[in-house]
N, CA, C and O atoms as CSV, one atom per row, in Angstrom:
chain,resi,resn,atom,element,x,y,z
A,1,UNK,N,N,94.839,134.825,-140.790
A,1,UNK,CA,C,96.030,134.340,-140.120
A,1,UNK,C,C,96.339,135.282,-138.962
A,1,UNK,O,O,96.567,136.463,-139.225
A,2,UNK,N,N,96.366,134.844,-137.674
A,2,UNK,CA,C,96.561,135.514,-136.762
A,2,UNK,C,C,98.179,136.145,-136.861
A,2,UNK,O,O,99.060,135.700,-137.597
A,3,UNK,N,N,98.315,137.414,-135.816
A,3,UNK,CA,C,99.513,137.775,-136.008
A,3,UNK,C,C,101.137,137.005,-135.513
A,3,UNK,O,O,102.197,137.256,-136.088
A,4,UNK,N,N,101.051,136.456,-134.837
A,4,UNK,CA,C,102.005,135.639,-134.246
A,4,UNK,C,C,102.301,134.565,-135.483
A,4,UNK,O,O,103.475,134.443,-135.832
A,5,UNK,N,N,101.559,133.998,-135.972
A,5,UNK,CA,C,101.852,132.868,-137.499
A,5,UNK,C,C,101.947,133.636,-138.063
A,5,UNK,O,O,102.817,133.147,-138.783
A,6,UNK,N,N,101.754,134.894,-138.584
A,6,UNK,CA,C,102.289,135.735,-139.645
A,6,UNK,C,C,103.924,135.898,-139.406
A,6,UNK,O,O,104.818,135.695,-140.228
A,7,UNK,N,N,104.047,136.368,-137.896
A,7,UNK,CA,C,105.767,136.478,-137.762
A,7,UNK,C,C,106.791,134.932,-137.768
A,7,UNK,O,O,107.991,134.757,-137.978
A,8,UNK,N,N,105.746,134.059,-137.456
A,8,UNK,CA,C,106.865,133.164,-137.546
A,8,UNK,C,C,106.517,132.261,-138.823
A,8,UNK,O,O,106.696,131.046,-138.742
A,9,UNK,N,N,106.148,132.691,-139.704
A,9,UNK,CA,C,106.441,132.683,-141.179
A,9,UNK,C,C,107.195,133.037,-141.515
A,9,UNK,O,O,108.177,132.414,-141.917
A,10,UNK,N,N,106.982,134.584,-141.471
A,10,UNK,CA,C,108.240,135.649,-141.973
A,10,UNK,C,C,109.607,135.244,-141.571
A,10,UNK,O,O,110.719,135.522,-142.019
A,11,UNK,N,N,109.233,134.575,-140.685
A,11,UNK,CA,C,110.740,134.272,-140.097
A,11,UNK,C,C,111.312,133.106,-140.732
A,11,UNK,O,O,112.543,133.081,-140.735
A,12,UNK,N,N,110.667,132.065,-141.308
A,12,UNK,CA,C,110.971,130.772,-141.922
A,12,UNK,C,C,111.410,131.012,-142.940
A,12,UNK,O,O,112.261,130.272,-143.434
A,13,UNK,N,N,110.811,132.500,-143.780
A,13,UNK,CA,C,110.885,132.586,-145.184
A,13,UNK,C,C,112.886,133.314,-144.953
A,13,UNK,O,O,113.991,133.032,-145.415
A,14,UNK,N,N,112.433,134.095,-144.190
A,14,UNK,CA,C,114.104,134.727,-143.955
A,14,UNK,C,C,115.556,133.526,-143.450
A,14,UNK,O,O,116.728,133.832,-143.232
A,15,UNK,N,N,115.043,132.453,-143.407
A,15,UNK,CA,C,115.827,131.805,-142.907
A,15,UNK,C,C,116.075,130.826,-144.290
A,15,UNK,O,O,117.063,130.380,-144.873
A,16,UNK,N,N,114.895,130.772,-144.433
A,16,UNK,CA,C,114.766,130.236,-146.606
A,16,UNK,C,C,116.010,131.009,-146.901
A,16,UNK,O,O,117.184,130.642,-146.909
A,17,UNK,N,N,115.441,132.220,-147.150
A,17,UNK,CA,C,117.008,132.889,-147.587
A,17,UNK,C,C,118.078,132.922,-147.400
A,17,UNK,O,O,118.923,132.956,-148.295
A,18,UNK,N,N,118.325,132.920,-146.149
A,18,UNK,CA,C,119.477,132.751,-145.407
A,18,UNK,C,C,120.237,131.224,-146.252
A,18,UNK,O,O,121.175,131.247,-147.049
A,19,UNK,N,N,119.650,130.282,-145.873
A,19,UNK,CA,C,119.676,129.020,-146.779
A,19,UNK,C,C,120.177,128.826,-147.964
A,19,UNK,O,O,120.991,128.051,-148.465
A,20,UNK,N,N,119.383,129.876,-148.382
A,20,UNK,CA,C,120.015,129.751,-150.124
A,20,UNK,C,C,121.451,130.410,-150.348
A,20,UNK,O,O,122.175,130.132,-151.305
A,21,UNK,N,N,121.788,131.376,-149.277
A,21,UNK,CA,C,122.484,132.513,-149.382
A,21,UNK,C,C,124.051,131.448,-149.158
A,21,UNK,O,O,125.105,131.321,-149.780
A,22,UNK,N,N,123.462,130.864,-147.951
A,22,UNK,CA,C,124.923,129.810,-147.872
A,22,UNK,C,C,125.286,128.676,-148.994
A,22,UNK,O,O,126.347,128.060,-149.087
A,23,UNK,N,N,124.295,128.579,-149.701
A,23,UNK,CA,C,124.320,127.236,-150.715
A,23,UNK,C,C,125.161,128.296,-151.983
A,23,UNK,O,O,126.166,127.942,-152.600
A,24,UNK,N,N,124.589,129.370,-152.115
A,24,UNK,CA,C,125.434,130.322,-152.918
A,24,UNK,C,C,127.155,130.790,-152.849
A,24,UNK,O,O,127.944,131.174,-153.711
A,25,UNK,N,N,127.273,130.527,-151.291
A,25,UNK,CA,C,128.738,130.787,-150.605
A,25,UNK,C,C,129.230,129.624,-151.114
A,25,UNK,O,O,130.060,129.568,-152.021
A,26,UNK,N,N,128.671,128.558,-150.474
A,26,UNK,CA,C,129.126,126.887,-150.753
A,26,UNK,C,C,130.132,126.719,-152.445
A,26,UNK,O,O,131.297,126.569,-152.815
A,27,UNK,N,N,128.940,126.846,-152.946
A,27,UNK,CA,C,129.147,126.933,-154.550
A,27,UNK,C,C,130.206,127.909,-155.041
A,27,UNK,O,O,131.200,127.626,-155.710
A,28,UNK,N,N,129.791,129.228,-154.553
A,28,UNK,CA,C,131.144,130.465,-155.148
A,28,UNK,C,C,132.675,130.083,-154.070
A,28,UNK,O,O,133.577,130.919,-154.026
A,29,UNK,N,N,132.773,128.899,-153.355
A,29,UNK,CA,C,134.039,128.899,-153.261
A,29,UNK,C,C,134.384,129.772,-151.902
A,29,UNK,O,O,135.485,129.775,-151.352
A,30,UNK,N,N,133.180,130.537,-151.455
A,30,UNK,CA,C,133.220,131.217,-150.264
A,30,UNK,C,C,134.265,130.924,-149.067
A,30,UNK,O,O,134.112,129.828,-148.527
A,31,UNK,N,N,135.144,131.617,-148.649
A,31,UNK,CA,C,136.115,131.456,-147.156
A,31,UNK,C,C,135.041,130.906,-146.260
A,31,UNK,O,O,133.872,131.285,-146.184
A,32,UNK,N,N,135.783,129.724,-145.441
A,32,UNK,CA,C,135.523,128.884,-144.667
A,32,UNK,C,C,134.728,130.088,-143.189
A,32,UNK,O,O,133.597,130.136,-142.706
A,33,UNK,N,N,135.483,130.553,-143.027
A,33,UNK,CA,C,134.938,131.203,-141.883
A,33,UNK,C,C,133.840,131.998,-142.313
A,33,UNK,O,O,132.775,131.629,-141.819
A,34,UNK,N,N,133.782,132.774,-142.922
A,34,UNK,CA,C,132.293,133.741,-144.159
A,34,UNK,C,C,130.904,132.724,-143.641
A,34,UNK,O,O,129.879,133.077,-143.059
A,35,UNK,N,N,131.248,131.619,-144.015
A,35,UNK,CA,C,130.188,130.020,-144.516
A,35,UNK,C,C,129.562,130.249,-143.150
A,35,UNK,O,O,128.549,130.823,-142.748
A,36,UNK,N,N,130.552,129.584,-142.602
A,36,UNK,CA,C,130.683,129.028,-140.828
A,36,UNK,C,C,129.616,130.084,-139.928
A,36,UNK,O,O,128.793,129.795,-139.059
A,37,UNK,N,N,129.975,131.350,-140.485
A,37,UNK,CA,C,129.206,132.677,-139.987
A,37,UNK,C,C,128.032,132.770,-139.836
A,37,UNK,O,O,127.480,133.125,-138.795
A,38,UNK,N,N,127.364,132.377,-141.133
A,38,UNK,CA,C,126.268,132.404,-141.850
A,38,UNK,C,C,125.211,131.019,-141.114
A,38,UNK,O,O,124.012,130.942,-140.844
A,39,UNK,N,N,126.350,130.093,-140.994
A,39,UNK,CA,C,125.428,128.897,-140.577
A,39,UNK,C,C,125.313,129.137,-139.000
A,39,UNK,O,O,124.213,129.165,-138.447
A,40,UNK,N,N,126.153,129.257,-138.520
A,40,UNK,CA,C,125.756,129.987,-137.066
A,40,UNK,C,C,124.436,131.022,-137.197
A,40,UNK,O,O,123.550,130.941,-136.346
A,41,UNK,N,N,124.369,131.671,-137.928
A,41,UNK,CA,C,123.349,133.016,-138.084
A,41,UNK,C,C,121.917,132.196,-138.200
A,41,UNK,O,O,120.870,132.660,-137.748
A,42,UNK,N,N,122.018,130.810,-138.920
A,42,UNK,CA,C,121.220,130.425,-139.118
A,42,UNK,C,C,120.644,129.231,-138.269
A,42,UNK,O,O,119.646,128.634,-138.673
A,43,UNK,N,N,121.055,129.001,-137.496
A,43,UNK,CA,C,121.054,128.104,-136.240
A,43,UNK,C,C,120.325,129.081,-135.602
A,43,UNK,O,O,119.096,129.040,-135.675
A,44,UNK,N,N,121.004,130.145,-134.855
A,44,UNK,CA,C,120.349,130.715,-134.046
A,44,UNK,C,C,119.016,131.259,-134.492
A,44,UNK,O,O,118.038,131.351,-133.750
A,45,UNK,N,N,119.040,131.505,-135.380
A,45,UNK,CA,C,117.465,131.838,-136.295
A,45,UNK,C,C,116.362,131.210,-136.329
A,45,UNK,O,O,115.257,131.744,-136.427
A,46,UNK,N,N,116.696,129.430,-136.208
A,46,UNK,CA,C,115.488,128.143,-136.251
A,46,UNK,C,C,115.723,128.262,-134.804
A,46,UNK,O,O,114.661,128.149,-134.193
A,47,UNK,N,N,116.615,128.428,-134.134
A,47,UNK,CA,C,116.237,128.489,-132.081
A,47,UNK,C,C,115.672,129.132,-131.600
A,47,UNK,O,O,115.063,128.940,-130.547
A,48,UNK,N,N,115.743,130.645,-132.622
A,48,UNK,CA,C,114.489,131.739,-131.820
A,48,UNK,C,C,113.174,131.810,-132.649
A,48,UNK,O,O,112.318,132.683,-132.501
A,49,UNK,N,N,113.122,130.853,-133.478
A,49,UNK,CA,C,111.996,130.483,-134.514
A,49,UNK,C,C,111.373,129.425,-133.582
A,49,UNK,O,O,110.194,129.678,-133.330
A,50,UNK,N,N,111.764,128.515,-133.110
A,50,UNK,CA,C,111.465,126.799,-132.436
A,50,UNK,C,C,110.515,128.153,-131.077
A,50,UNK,O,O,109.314,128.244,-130.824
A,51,UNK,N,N,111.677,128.949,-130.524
A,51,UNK,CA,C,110.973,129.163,-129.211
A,51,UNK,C,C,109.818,130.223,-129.581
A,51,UNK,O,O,108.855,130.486,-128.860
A,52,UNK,N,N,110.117,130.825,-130.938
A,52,UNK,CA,C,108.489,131.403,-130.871
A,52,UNK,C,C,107.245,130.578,-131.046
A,52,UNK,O,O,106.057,130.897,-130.989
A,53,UNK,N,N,107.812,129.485,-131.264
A,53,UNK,CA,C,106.483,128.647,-131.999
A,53,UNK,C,C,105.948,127.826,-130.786
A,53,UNK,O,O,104.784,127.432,-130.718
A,54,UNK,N,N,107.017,127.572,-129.715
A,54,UNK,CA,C,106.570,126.704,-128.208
A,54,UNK,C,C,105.573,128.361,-127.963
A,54,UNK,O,O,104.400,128.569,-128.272
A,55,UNK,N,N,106.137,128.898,-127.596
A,55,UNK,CA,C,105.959,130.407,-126.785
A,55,UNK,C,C,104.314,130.416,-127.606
A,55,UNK,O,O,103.305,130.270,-126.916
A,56,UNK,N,N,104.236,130.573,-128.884
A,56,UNK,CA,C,102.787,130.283,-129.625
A,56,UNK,C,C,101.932,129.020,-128.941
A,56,UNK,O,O,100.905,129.267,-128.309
A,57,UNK,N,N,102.132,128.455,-129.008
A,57,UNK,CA,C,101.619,126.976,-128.300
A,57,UNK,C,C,101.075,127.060,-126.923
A,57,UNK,O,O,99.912,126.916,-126.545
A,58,UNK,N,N,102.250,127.348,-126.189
A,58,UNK,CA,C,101.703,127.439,-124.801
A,58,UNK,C,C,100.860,128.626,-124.584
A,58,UNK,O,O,100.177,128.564,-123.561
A,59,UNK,N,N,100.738,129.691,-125.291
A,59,UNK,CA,C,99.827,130.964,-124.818
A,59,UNK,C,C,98.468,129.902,-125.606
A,59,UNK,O,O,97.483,129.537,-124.964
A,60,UNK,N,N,98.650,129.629,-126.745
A,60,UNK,CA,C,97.330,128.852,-127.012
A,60,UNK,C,C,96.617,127.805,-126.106
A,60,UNK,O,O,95.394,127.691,-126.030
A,61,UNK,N,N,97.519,127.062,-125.436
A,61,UNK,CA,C,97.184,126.092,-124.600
A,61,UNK,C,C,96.382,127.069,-123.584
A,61,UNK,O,O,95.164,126.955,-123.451
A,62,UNK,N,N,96.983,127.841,-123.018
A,62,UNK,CA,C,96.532,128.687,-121.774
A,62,UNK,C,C,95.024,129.272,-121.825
A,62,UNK,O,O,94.145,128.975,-121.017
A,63,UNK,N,N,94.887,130.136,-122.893
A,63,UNK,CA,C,93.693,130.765,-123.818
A,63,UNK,C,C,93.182,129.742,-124.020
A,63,UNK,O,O,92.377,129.744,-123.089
A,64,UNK,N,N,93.043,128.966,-124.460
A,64,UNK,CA,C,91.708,127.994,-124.726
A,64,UNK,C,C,91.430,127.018,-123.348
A,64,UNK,O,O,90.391,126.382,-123.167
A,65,UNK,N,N,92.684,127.049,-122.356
A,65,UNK,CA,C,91.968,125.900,-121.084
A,65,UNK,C,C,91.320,126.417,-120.202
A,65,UNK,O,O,90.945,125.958,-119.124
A,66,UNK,N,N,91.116,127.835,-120.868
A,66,UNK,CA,C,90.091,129.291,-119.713
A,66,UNK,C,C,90.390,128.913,-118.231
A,66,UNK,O,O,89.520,128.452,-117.493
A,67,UNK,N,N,91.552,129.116,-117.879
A,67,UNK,CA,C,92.232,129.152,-116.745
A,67,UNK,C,C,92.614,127.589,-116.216
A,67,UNK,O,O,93.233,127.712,-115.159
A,68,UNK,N,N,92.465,126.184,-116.574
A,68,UNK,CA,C,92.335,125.134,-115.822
A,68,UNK,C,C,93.964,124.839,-116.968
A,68,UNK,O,O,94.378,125.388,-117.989
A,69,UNK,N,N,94.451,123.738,-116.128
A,69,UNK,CA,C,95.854,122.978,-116.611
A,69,UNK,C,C,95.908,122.669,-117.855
A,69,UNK,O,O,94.913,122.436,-118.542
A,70,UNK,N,N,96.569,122.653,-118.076
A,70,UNK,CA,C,97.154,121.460,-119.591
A,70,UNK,C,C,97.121,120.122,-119.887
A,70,UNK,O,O,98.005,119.288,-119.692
A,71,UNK,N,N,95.610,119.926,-120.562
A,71,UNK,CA,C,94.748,118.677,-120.837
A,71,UNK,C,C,96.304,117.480,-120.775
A,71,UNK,O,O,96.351,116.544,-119.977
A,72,UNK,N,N,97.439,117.798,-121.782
A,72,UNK,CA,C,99.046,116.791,-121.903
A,72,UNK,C,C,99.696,117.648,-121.503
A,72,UNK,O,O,99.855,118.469,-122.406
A,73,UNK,N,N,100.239,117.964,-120.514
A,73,UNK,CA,C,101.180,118.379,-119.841
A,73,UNK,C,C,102.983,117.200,-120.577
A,73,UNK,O,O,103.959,117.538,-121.246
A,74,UNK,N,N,102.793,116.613,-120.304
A,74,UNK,CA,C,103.686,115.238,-120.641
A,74,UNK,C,C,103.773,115.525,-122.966
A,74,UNK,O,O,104.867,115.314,-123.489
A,75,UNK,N,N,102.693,115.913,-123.792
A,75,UNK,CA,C,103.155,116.302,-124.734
A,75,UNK,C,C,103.881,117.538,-125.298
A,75,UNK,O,O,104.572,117.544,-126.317
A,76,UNK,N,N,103.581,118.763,-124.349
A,76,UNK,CA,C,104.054,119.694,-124.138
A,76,UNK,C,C,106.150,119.411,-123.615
A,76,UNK,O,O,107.176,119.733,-124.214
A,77,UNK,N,N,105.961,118.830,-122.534
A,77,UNK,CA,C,107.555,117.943,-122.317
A,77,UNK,C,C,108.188,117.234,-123.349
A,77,UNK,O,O,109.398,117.075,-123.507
A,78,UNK,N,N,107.259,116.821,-124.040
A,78,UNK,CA,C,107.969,115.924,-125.164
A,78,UNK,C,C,108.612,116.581,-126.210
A,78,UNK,O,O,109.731,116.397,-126.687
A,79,UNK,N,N,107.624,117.478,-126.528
A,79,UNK,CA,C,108.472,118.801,-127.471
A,79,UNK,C,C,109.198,119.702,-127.101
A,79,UNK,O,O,110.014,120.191,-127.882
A,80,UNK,N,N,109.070,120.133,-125.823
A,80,UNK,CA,C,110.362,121.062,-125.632
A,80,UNK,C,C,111.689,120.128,-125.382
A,80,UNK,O,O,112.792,120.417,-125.848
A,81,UNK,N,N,111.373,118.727,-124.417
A,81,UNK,CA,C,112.842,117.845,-124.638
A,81,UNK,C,C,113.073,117.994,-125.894
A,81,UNK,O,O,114.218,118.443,-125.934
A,82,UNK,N,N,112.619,117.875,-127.125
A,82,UNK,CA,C,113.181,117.547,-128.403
A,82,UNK,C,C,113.550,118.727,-129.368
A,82,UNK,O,O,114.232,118.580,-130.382
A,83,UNK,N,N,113.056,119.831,-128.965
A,83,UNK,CA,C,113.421,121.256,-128.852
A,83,UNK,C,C,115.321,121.432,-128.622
A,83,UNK,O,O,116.290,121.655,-129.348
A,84,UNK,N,N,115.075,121.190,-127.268
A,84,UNK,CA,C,116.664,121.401,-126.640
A,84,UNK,C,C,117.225,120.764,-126.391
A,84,UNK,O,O,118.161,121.041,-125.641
A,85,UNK,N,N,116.994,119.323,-126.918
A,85,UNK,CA,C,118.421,117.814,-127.441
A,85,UNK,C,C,117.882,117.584,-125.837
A,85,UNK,O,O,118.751,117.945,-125.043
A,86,UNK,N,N,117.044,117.233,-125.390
A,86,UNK,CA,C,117.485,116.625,-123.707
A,86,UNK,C,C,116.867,115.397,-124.144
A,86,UNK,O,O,115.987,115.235,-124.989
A,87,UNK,N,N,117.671,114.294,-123.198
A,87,UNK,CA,C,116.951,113.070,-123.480
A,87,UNK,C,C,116.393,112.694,-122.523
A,87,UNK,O,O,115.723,111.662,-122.563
């Protein structure tokens, strides 16, 4: 497993946690704002998770087209629109 899928594993698994951690708040009755905190924490966590995994992608795209364009340019667009809600 190359190193870049190793980190954005690690990162899925920490966000696993994170996950459970709020379902634990949920359940113990946790203050509204505590919750709210946590799910923010965890938003931003799958956004800098999403952009390591484009950021993975496109260096792969690059490295394997040994210098020439992007065979789908237009599938590459499709996922980052759906990445960042654009329609």
């Amino acid at each position: 497993m190359n190193e870049e899928r190793k980190k954005i594993i690690d990162r899925l698994r920490r966000i696993e946690g994170q996950i459970r951690g709020v379902q634990r708040m949920i359940e113990q009755e946790a203050h509204c704002v505590d919750v709210l905190t946590q799910v923010a924490a965890v938003t931003s966590a799958m956004k800098k998770t999403g952009a390591a995994i484009v950021s993975a992608h496109m260096k792969k795209c690059f490295d394997e087209s040994t210098g020439q364009p992007l065979e789908k340019p237009e599938e590459l667009y499709a996922v980052l629109t759906r990445f960042i809600n654009v329609s």
